[in-house]
C-alpha positions in Angstrom: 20.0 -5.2 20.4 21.0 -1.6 21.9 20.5 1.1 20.4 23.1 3.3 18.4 21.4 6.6 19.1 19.2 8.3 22.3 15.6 7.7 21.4 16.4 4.5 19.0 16.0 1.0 19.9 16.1 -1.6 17.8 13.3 -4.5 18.4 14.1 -8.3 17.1 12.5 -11.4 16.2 15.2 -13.4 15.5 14.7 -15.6 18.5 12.0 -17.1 16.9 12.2 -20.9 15.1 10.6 -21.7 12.4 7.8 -23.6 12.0 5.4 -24.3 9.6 2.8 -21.8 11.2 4.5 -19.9 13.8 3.4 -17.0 16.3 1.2 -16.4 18.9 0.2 -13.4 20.6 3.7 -12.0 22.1 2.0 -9.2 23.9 -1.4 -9.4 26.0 -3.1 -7.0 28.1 -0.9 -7.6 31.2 -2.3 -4.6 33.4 -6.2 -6.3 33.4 -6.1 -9.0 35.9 -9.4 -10.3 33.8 -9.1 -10.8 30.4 -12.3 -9.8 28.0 -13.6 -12.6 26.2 -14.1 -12.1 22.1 -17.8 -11.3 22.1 -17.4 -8.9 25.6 -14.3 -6.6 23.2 -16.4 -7.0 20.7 -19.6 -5.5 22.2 -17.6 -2.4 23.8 -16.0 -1.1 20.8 -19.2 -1.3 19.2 -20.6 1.1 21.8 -17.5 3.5 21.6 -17.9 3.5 18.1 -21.5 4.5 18.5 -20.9 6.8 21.1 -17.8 8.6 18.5 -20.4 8.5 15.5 -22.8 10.2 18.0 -20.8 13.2 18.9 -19.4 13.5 15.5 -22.4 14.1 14.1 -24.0 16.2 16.5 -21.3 18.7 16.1 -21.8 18.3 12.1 -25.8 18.8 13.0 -25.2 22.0 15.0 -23.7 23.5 11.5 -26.7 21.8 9.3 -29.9 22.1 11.7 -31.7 20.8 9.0 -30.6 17.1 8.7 -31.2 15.2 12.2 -28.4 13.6 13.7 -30.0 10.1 13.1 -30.4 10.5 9.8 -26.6 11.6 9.3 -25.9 8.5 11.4 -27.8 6.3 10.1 -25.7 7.2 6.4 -23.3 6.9 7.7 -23.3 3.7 9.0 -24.8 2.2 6.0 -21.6 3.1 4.3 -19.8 1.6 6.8 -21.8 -1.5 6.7 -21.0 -1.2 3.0 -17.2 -0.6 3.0 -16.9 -3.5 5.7 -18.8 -6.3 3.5 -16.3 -5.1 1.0 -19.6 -4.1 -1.5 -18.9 0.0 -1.4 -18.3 0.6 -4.9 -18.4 4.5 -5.8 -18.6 4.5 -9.7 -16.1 7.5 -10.6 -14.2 5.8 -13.6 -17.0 6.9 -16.4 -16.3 10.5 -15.1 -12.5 10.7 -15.2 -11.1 12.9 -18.3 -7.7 12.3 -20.0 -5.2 14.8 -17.8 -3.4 17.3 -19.5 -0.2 16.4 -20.1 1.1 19.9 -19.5 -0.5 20.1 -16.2 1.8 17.0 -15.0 4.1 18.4 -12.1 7.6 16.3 -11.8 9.5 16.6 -8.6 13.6 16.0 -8.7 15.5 14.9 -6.1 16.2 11.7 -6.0 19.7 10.9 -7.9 18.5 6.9 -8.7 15.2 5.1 -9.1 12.6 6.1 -7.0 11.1 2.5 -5.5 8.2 3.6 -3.4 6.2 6.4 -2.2 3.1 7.3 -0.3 0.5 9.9 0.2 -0.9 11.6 3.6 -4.0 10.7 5.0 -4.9 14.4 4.2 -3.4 14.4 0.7 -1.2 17.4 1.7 2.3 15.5 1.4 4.2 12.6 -1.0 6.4 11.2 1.3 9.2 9.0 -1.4 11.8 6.7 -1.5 14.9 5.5 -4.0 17.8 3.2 -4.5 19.7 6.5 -4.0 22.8 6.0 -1.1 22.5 9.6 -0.2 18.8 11.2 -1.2 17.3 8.3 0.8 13.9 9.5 1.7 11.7 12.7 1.1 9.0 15.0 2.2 7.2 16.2 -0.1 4.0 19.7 -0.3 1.7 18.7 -2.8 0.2 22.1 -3.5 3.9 23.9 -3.7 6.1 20.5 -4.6 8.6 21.8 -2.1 10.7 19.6 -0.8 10.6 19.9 3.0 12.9 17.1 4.5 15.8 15.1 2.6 17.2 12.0 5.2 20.4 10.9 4.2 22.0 7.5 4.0 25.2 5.7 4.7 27.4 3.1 3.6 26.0 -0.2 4.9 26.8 -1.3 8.6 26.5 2.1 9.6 22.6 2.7 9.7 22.8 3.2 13.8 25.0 6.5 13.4 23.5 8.0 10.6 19.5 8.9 10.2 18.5 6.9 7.1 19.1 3.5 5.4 22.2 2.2 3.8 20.7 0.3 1.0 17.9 0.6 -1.4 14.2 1.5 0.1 12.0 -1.1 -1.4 8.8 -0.1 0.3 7.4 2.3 2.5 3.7 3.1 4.8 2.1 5.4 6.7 -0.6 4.7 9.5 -4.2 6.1 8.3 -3.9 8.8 11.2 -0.6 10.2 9.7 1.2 9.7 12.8 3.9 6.9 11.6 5.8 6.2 8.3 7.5 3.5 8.3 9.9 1.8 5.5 11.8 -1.5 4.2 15.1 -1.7 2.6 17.2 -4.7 1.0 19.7 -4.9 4.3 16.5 -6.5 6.1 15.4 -3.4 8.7 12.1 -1.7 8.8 12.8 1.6 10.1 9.7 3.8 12.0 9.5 7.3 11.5 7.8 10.4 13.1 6.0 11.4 10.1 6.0 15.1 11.2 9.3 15.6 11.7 11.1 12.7 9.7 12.6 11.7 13.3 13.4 8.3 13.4 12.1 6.4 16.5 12.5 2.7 15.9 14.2 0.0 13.8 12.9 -3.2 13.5 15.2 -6.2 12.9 14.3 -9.7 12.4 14.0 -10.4 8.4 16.5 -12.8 7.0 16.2 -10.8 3.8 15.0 -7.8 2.2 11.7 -6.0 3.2 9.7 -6.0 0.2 6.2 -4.9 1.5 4.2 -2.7 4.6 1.5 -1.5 5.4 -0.6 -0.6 8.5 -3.7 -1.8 9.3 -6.2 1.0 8.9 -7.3 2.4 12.5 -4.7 1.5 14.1 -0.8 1.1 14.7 -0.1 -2.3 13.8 1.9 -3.0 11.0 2.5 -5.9 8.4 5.8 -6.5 6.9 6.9 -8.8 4.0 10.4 -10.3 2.8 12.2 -12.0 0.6 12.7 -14.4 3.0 8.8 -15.6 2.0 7.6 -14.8 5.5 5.1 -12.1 7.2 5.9 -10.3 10.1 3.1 -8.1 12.5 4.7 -5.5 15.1 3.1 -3.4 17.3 4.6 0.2 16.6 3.2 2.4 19.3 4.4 -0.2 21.7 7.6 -0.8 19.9 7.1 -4.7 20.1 7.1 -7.6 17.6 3.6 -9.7 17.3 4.2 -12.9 15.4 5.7 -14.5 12.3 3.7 -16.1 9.8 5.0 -18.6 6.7 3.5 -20.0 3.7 4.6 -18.3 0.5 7.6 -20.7 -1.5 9.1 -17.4 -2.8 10.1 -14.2 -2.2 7.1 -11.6 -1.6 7.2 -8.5 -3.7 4.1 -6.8 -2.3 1.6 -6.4 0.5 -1.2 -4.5 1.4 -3.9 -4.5 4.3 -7.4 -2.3 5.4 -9.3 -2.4 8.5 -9.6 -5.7 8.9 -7.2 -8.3 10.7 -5.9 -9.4 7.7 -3.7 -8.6 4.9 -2.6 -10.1 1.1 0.5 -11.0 -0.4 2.4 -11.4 -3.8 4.0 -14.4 -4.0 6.8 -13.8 -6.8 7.4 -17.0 -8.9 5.2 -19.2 -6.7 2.3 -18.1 -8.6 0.3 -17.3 -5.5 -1.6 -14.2 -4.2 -2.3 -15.2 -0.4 -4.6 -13.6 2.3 -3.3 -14.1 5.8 -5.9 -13.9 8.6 -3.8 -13.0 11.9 -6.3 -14.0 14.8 -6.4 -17.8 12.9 -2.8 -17.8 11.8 -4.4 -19.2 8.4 -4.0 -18.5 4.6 -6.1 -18.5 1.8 -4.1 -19.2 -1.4 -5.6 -17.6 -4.7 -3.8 -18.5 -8.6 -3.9 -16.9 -12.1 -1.0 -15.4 -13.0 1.6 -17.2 -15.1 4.4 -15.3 -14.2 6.0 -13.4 -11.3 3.1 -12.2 -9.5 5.1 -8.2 -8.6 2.4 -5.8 -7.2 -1.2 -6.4 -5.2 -3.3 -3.8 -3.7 -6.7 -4.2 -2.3 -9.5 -2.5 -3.7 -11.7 -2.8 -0.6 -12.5 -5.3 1.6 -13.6 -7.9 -0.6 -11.2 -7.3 -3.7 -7.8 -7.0 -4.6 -6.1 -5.6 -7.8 -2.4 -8.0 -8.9 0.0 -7.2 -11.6 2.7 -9.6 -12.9 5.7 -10.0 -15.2 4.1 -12.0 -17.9 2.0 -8.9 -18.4 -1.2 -9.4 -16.9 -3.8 -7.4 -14.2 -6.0 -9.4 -12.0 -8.8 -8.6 -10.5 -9.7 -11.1 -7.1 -12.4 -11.6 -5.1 -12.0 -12.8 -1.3 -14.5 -15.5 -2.1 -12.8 -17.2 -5.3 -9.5 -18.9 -5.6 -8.9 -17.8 -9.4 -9.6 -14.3 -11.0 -12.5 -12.3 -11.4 -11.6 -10.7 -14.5 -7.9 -10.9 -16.4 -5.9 -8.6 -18.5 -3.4 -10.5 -20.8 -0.4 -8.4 -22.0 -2.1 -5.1 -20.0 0.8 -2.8 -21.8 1.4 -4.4 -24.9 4.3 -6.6 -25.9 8.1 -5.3 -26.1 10.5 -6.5 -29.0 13.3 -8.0 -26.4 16.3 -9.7 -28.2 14.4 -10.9 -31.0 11.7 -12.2 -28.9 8.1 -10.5 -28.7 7.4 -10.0 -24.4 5.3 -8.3 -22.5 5.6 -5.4 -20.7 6.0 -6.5 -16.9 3.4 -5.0 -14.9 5.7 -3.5 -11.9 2.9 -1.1 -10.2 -0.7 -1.3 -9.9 -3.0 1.5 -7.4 -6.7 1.1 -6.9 -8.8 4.4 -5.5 -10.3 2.8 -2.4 -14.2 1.6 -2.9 -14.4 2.6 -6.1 -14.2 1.0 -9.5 -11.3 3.2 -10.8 -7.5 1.8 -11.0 -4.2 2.3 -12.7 -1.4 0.0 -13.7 2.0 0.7 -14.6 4.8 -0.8 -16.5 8.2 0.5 -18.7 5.8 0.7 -21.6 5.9 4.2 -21.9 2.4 5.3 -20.4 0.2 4.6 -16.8 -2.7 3.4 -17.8 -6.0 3.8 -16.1 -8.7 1.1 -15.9 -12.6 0.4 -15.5 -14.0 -2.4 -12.7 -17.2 -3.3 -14.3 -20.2 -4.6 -12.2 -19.4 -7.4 -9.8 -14.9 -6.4 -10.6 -15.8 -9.1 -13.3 -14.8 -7.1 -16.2 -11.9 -5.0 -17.0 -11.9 -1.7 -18.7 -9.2 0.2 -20.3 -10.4 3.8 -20.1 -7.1 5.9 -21.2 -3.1 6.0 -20.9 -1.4 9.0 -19.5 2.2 9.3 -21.0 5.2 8.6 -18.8 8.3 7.6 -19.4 10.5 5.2 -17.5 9.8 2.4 -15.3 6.6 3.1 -12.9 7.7 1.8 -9.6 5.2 3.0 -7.8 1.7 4.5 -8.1 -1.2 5.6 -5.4 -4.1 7.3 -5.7 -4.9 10.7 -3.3 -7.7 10.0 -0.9 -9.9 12.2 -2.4 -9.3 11.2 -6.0 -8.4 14.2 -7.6 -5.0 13.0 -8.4 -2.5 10.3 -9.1 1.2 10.2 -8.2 3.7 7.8 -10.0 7.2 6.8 -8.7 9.3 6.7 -12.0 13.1 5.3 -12.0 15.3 4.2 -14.9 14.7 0.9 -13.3 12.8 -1.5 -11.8 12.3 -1.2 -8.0 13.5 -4.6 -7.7 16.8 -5.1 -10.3 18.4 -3.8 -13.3 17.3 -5.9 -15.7 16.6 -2.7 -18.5 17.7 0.9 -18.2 15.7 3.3 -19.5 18.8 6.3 -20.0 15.7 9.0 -21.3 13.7 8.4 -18.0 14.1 11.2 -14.9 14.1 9.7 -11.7 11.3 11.6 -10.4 8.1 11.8 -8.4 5.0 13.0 -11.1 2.0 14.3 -9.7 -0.9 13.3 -12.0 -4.1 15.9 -11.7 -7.6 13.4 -12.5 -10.3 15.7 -13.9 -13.5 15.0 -13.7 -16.9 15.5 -16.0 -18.9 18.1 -14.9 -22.4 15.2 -15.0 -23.1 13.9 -11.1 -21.5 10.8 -10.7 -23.5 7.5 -9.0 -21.8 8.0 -5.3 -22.1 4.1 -4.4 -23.5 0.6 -5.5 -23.3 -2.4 -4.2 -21.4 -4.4 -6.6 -22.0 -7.4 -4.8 -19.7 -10.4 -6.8 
């Protein structure tokens, strides 16, 4: 496709058939007239790994002379061995104190639902999203709640001359090294930004329906992408290339999320299925326990994953077992819905990364925040934070010290209620913590 603007090109994978497992590698390392062999890549990233863990922590040494440079490398690595195995649990939940509700910051600017957002790598920006046709996408300080760049939209078909999308923003990502944002709207385009500047560099076409899910890989610039159209997608965004397809799920995704590993898990809608796709082996696993529309999944490390769905239930998985860990009936309480007692759908859920502290959120009038016991084979409900609206979106800041929600009048994904009291708005949620030491890690093997 050529590009509308200087600077933009779009990159398709519509030339692709279907198949029942399709994509190989589209791009290989033309420039080395020998390729490396698995265990040969494998053995040389090791060593510049090392050899980065070694300088890091000499420079950290120079500062504290007192701690040898092997010791500080051998911690860390035994985290890292930790966080990898997917067993780095850092037990933080028993410590975190009800917020005060006075303390809650709410940031206004988007004129409809906001759908998505996400947090820097350094915690110093909320980068959000909406249904809105004009306040499309926006930058966000934490500390001042300034907002520092507004992109706006168009009218649909017109997305090449103007800067932002033409439709609702359904999901967004940023890579772990804050370079790259990218986000996913309902016309089928993934558009890549320059998270600095809010340029836009890329859009990426190829789904034959709206882009429900991203999320980079962590480490690097690769990028997973889900659809409605019940397929995943990988691209290459610092080389601007499409990777593969992959299919599997029998209904529309709703949500994706992915680590360091060369993986990533799905939400499968009504098919009832949470899936984890394995890229190098073009393979699924396929895991079950919802009843209803499965609408949210985030991983919790390597090893476990968090799921929310419309018949009002949380899951908690483990990589290892095909049916939940632990379950949450009716997380939020039912609803009195024409006559008829439902539960509250579960339409966000956020887990702080190798930890046993997580949050769901629903139109039930609160986030609530939650407990992983020993093993993520228990479930804890710890408090609820009032909030009013539908909760389209929650994360957790890197550091833990606070949690933002998304909140629209309705659901990211329809208008099947509106809430008329809720503020379409971004709330910034401080976490406070007892002053007692917390445990820093355990194994939590499952």
């Amino acid at each position: 496709a050529t590009a509308g603007r200087p600077g933009d090109e779009e990159v398709s994978s519509d030339s692709e058939t279907e198949s029942p497992f399709l994509g190989r590698r589209r791009r290989e390392a033309a420039e080395e007239e020998v390729e490396e062999t698995p265990q040969e890549k494998k053995l040389r990233l090791a060593k510049q790994y090392l050899e980065e863990l070694r300088q890091l922590e000499e420079e950290r040494a120079e500062e504290e002379e007192e701690l040898e440079p092997a010791d500080l490398i051998g911690d860390r690595l035994k985290e890292d061995v930790l966080e990898q195995k997917g067993r780095l649990q850092r037990l933080v939940a028993k410590d975190v104190q009800p917020p005060d509700p006075a303390r809650i910051r709410v940031l206004r600017g988007h004129q409809l639902s906001v759908t998505c957002l996400v947090i820097s790598p350094d915690d110093r920006f909320i980068f959000s999203a909406s249904k809105d046709g004009s306040l499309i996408k926006c930058k966000w300080e934490v500390d001042s709640g300034k907002r520092l760049c507004v992109v706006p939209g168009g009218k649909k078909g017109t997305e090449e001359r103007h800067l932002g999308h033409a439709s609702h923003v359904l999901c967004m990502a940023m890579s772990s090294d804050g370079k790259y944002l990218a986000t996913g709207d309902r016309n089928k385009l993934i558009m890549i930004w320059d998270a600095a500047t809010c340029k836009r560099l890329h859009i990426f076409t190829g789904h034959r329906d709206a882009v429900s899910g991203l999320s980079f890989r962590k480490g690097t610039h690769q990028l997973y992408s889900a659809s409605h159209d019940r397929c995943v997608k990988v691209w290459d965004v610092a080389e601007n290339a499409y990777v593969e397809t992959l299919f599997g799920h029998q209904d529309v995704i709703t949500g994706l999320d992915s680590l360091s590993r060369e993986c990533c898990v799905t939400a499968g809608g009504r098919d009832g299925t949470v899936r984890l796709w394995k890229i190098p082996e073009e393979s699924q696993l396929v895991f079950s326990g919802h009843q209803g529309s499965i609408d949210c999944i985030q991983l919790i490390n390597e090893e476990h994953m968090v799921s929310g769905a419309d018949d009002g239930s949380v899951a908690l998985w483990g990589l290892t077992k095909k049916k939940p860990l632990a379950l949450a009936r009716h997380a939020h309480g039912e609803q009195d819905a024409q006559g008829l007692q439902q539960p509250y759908w579960i339409s966000a859920v956020a887990a702080l990364r190798n930890s046993d502290l997580l949050a769901t959120g629903s139109h039930s009038g609160s986030v609530k925040l939650w407990k992983c016991g020993e093993g993520f084979r228990k479930l804890e409900h710890l408090l609820d934070i009032p909030l009013v609206g539908f909760v389209n979106s929650l994360k957790f800041s890197a550091a833990g010290d606070f949690l933002v929600a998304g909140i629209g009048q309705e659901h990211r994904l329809g208008r099947w209620w509106r809430i008329k009291e809720a503020k379409n708005s971004i709330c910034i949620i401080p976490l406070k913590q007892k002053t007692t030491a917390s445990s820093p890690e355990s194994p939590g093997s499952s």
